[in-house]
Each structure stands twice: as structure tokens, then as C-alpha cells.
N, C-alpha and C positions, 0 to 999 in steps of 0.2 A: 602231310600231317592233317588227322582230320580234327581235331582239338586244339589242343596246346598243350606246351611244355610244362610239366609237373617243376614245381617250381624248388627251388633248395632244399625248404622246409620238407614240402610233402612229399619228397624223395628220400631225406632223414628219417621221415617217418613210415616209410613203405620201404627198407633199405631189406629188409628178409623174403620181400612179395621179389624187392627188384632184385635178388641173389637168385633166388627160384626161377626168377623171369632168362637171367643169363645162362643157368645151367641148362635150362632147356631150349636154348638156342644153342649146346654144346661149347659155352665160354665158363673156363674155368677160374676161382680166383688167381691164379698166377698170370693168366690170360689178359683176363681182366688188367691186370698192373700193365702188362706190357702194352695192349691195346689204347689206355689212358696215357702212356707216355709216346707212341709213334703215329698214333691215329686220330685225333681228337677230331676230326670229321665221322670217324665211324662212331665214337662215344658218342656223340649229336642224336647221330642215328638211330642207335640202339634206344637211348633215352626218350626219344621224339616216339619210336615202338612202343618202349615202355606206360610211356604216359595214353598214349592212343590206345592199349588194351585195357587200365585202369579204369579210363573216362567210361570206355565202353560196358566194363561189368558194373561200375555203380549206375552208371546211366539208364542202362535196360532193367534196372533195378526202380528205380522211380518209379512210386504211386502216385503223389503229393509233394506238392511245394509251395513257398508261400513267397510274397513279395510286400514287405513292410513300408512304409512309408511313413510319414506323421501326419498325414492326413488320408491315406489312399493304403487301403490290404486287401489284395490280390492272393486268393486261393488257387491252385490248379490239382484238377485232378486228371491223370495220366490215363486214357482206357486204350483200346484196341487201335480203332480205326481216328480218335479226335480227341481234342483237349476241351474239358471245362474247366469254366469261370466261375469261381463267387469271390464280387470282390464289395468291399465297404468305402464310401467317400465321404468322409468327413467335411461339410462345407460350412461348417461353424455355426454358432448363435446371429442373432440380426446386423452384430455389427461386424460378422465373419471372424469372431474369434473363437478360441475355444482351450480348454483345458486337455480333451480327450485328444492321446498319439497314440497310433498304433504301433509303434515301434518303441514301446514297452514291452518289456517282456512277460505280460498279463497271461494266466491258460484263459483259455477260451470262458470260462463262466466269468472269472476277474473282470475281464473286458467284457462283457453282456451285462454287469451288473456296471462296472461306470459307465454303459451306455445310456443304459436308463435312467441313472441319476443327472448326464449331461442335458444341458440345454441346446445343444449341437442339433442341427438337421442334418442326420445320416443318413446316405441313401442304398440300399444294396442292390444289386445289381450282379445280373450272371449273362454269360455268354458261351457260346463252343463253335469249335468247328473243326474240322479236316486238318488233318497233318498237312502242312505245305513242304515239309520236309523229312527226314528220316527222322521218327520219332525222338532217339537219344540226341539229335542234334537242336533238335524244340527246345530238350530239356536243357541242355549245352546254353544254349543262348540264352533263356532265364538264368538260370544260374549267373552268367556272365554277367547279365541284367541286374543282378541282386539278389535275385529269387535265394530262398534256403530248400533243403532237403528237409521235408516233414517225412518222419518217417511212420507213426500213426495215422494222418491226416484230421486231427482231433479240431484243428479252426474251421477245416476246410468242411466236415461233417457236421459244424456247430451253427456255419452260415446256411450249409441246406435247408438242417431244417427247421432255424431262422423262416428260410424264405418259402419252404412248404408252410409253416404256420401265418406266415402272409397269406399264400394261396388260399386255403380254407377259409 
């Protein structure tokens, strides 16, 4: 398995992807019934396929993701050959407190505008580098990590160019 198992829910919820999925592996629903009562290894199977082909079309589908924290937000943008970075670290006012979380669910101006009103010292910060692995499986492991599916990339494009108007 090169993911994991779609879990109850999101097999409830993908139950007309997973009927599509059976007929064109030539499994009929009466099949199906009988396969569920004499082979509950092969259902494993089929389901551990299932979930591996899902992972794989929303996976290759990622531009952007983000990774929340209450002190730490981490953007990722998806390209060809590497992953970037823009991420925000919250390290508080002098006595390391603070008001601002990034794990509000603020749009991106929301949170630019209580940034500027906090007394926080934020610092941004970007990075990238070389796929160390099969790009959807990068993305596998954030997710696994916390990471959400952006599917705009509206923080992640809001910390650029953030951090272009630092540059200038």
C-alpha cells in the first residue's frame, strides 16, 4: 500500500467513486456481496487499491497547502521539480506572549491586518528544495503532518508577496 486505508467515513463518502472503482475491475454488486462474506482478505485488498488510486488523483492534484499552528504557518507551494516555503513564526511580545493564532480561521487580509495591530515579533521566513521523494508522497506526509489542501493558494500567495515587498 503506498498510503493508507480510506478510513469508514471517506469510503461512505466516495461509496459511487468506490462502485465505479469495482465495476472496472469486473466486480459486480452481487459479487461484491459474496466476496464481502467469503474473502474478507480480498475486500482488504481491493479497498487498500481503492484508497491508493484516490490518494493518488487528489495528490497529483495539489498546488498548495498550508500547515496551521498558533504560533507557526507554514505555506507550501507544489511546482515541477521542488517544494516552497512561506511560512510565519509567531515569537510573541517581550514577555513571549501574544494574542495573534494562526489557527484561526482568518483570510489572509483578516490576519495581515491583526498582524499589524499585534505587538508580536513575527518573523517570515521561506525555504525550498528538491523533492526527496515521489512528489504526491511529499504531499502525503504533510497532510499526514497537518498540512490542509489550499486549493487557491490565497495565504500562500499573500506571504509572497509579503515577502517581495520586504525585498524592495
Amino acid at each position: 500500500m503506498k498510503y493508507r486505508r480510506l478510513t469508514q467515513d471517506e469510503l461512505e463518502e466516495l461509496e459511487p467513486e468506490f462502485v465505479t472503482f469495482l465495476a472496472s475491475n469486473s466486480i459486480t454488486a452481487p459479487d461484491w456481496e459474496k466476496i464481502k462474506l467469503a474473502y474478507p482478505e480480498r475486500v482488504e485488498r481491493l479497498i487498500e487499491m481503492f484508497s491508493d488510486v484516490v490518494f493518488d488523483k487528489i495528490l497529483g492534484k495539489i498546488k498548495y497547502m498550508e500547515r496551521k499552528k498558533p504560533r507557526d504557518l507554514r505555506t507550501y507551494k507544489f511546482i515541477d521539480d521542488r517544494i516552497l516555503l512561506i511560512g510565519l513564526v509567531n515569537n510573541g511580545n517581550e514577555d513571549g506572549k501574544t494574542e495573534l493564532d494562526f489557527t484561526s480561521n482568518d483570510t489572509p487580509e483578516e490576519m495581515l491586518l491583526k498582524m499589524r495591530r499585534s505587538n508580536s515579533e513575527i518573523r517570515l521566513y521561506t525555504a525550498e528544495r528538491k523533492y526527496r521523494k515521489d512528489r504526491r508522497l511529499e504531499a502525503f506526509e504533510l497532510m499526514e503532518d497537518g498540512a490542509l489542501i489550499s486549493k487557491d493558494g490565497a495565504m500562500y500567495k499573500t506571504l509572497k508577496s509579503l515577502h517581495q515587498s520586504r525585498m524592495n
